[in-house]
C-alpha positions as CSV (number, residue, x, y, z in Angstrom):
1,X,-42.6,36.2,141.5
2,X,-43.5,36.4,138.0
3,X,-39.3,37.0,137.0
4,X,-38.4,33.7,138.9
5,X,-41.4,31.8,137.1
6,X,-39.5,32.9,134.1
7,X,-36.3,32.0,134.9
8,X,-37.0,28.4,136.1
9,X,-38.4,27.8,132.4
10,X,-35.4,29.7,131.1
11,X,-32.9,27.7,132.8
12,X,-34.8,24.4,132.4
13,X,-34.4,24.5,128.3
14,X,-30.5,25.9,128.5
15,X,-30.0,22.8,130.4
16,X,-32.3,20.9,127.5
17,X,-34.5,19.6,130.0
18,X,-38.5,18.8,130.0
19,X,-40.0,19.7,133.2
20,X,-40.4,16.0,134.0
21,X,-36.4,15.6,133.9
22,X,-35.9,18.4,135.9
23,X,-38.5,17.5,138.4
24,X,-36.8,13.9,138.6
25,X,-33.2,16.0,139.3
26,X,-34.7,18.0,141.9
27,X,-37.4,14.8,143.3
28,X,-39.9,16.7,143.3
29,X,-44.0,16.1,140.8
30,X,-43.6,17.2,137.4
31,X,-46.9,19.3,138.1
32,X,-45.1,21.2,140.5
33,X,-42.3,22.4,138.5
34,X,-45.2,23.7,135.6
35,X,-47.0,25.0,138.7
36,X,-43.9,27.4,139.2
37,X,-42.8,28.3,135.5
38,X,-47.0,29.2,134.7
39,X,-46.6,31.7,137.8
40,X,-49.5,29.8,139.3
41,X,-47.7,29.3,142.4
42,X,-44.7,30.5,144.4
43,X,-41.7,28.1,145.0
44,X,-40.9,27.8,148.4
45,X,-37.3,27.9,150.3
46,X,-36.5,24.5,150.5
47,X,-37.0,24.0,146.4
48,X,-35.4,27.7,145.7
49,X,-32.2,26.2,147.7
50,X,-32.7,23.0,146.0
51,X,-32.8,24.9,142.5
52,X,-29.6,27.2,143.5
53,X,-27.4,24.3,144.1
54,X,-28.3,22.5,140.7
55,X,-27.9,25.5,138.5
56,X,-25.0,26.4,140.5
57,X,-26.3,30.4,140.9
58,X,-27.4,32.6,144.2
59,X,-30.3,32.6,145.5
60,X,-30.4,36.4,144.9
61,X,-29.7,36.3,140.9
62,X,-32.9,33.7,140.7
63,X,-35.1,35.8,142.4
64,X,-33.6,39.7,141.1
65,X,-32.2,39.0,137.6
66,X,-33.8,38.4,134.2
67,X,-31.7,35.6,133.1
68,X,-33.8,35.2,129.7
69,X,-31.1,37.8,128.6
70,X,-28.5,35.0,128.3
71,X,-28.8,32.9,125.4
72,X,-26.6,30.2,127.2
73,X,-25.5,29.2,130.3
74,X,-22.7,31.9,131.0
75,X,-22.4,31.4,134.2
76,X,-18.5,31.6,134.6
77,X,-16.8,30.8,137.8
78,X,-13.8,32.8,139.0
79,X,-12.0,31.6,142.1
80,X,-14.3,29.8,144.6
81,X,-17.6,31.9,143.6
82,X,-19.6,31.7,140.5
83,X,-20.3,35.1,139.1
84,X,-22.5,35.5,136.3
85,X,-22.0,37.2,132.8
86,X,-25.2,37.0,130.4
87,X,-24.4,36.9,127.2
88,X,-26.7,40.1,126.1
89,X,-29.2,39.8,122.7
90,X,-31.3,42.1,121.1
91,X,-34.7,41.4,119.2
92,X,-33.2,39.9,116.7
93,X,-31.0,37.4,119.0
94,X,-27.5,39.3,118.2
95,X,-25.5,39.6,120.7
96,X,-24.7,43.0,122.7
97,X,-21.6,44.5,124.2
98,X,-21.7,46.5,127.9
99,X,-19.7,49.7,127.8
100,X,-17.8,50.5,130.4
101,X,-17.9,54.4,130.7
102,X,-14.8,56.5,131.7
103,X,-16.4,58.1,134.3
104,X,-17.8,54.9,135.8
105,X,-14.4,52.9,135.0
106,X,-13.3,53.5,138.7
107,X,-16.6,51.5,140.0
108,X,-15.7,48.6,137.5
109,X,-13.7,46.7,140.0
110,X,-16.3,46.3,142.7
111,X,-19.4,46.4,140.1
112,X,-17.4,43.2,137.8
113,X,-19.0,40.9,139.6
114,X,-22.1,42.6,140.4
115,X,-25.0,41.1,137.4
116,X,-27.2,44.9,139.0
117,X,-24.0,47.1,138.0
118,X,-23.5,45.5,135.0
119,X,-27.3,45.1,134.0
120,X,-27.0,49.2,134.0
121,X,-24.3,49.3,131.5
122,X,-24.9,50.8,128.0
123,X,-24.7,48.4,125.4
124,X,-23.5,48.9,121.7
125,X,-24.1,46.0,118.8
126,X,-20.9,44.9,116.8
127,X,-21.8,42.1,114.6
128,X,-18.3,41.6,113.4
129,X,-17.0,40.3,116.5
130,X,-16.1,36.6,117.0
131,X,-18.1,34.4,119.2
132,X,-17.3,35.0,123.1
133,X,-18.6,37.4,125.7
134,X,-16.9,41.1,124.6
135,X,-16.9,44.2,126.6
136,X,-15.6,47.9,125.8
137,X,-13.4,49.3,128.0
138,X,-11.9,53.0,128.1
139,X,-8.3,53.6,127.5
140,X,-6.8,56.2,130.0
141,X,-3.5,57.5,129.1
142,X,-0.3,57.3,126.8
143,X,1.1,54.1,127.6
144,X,-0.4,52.0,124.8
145,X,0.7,54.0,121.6
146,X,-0.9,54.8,119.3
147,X,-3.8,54.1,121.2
148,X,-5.4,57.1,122.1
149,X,-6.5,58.2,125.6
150,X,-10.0,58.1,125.3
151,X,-10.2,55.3,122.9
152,X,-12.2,52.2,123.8
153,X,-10.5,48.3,123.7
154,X,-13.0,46.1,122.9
155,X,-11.7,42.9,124.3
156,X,-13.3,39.0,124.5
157,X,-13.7,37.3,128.1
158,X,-10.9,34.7,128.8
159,X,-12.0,32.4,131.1
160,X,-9.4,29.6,131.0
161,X,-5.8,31.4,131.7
162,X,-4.4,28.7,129.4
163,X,-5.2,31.0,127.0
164,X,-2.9,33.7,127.7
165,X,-1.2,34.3,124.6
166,X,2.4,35.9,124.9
167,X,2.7,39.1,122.8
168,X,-1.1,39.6,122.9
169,X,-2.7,42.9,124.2
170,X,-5.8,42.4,126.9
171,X,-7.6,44.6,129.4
172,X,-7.0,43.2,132.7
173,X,-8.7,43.9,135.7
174,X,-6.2,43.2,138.9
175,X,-6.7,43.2,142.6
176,X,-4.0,46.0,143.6
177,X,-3.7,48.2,140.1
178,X,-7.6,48.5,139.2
179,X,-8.4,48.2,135.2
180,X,-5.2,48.1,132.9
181,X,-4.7,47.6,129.6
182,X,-0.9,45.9,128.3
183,X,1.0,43.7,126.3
184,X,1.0,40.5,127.9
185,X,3.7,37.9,129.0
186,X,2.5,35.0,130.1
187,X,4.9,34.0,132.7
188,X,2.4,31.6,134.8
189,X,4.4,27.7,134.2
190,X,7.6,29.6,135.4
191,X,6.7,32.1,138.9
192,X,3.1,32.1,138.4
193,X,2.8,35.8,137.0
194,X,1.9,37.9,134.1
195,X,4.4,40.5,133.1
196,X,2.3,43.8,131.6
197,X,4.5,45.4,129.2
198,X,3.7,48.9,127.5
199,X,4.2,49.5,123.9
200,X,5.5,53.4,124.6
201,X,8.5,52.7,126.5
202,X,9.0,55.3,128.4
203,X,6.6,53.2,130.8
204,X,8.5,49.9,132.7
205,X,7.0,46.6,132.7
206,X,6.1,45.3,135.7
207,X,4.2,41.6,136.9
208,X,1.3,40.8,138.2
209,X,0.6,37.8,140.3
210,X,-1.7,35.7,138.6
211,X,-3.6,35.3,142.0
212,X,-4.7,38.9,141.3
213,X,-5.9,39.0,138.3
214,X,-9.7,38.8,138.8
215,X,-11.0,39.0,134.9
216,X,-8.9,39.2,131.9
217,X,-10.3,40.6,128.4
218,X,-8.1,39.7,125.2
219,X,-8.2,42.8,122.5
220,X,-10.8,42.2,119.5
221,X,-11.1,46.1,118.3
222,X,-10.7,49.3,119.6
223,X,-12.9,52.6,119.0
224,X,-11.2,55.5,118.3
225,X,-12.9,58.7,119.7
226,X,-10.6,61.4,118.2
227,X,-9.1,61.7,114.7
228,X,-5.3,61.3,114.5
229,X,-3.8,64.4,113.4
230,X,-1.2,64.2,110.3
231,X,1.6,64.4,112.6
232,X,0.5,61.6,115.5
233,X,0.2,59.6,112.5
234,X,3.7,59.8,111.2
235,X,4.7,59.5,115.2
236,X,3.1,56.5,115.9
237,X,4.6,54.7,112.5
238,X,7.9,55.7,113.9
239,X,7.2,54.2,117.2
240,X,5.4,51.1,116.1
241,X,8.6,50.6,113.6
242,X,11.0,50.6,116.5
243,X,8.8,48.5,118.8
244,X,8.4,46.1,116.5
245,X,12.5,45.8,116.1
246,X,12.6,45.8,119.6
247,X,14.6,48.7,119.9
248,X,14.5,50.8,123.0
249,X,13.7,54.2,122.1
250,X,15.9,55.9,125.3
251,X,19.1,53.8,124.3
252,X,18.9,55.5,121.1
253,X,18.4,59.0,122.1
254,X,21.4,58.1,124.7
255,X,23.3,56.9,121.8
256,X,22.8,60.4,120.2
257,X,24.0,61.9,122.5
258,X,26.8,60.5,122.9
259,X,27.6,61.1,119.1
């Protein structure tokens, strides 16, 4: 039981409590509590339950997971069930991002909330990145020019919806269409939705019940795993130019035409 004597102490100091405090929260001795976090004794049932419901975490995760890898108390709920996401550190207390592989990108939507699947994920070091919880996801695809298929989004966790920002880009991970990665409206205050919008229009937007959504990952970076060749280059200027005008690409090569 040695991993849940350390986790007791662990959680006890995120929560900046003495083991007298959280004795008195949980009523039961102060000497019982240093009993447990010294490994000198195993908790029992009733005080494991009692512990769960205070920290607000399963059972399972207390007595399976190393939660001295989270240097605070991300413990973010989702729905009616908490699901946990450690914030990752190294040695020298920086924090890590999980890499979600290509091959193992299919598995992401019944591993998300699994802290095992996760736990197994490689992990890269960015020290750039803002504050937040980041991930690396891979891009499959065309629809997101100029990003590459292959490339990896590097996006921050968004746990309040609120912060949905229209025009943004974000990884979403959705009930129905698996792992996606868009341009984002955010149509929630009128029907309750997000509208995913590709930047290569030859792709239709399309919305997504908000309902669905299950984890949503705004863009921070991306990782390029090929070189752009001279002419993708001069492509994707082209593209990005007429995007940003918000000129449809087919209407033009109609128009053309027509000339």
């Amino acid at each position: 039981m040695k991993i849940v004597a350390k986790n007791i102490r662990h959680l006890r100091k995120l929560k900046g409590l003495t083991q007298e405090a959280l004795a008195e929260h949980l009523n039961v001795s102060r000497s019982r509590i240093g009993s447990y976090e010294e490994n000198r004794s195993a908790p029992t049932i009733e005080f494991l339950i009692q512990l769960s419901d205070f920290f607000k975490l399963p059972i399972d995760i207390l007595l399976k997971n190393d939660l001295t890898k989270s240097k605070d108390a991300s413990f973010i709920e989702i729905g009616n069930q908490r699901v946990l996401f450690p914030i990752t550190v190294d040695t020298d207390s920086d924090d890590l991002i999980e890499i979600v592989p290509a091959k193992a990108s299919a598995g992401y939507l019944s591993g998300y909330d699994d802290p095992e699947y996760i736990e197994q994920l490689q992990k890269i070091k960015l020290p750039f990145l803002p504050t937040g919880k980041h991930r690396a996801f891979p891009i499959k695809g065309d629809s997101m020019l100029p990003m590459k298929d292959g490339a990896f989004v590097v996006g921050r966790f968004i746990e309040d919806r609120n912060e949905i920002k229209t025009g943004r880009t974000y990884v979403l991970v959705t009930l129905n269409d698996g792992m996606v990665y868009k341009r984002v409206m955010n149509n929630i205050d009128f029907n309750g939705s997000l509208l995913l919008m590709s930047d290569n229009k030859t792709y239709n937007d399309y919305s997504v019940p908000i309902d669905e959504v299950l984890e949503i990952w705004e863009f921070t970076c991306s990782i390029n795993t090929q070189e752009y060749s001279e002419e993708e280059l001069k492509i994707s200027s082209i593209l990005s130019m007429f995007n940003e005008l918000g000129v449809e690409l087919k209407a033009l090569e109609n128009n053309l035409k027509i000339k």
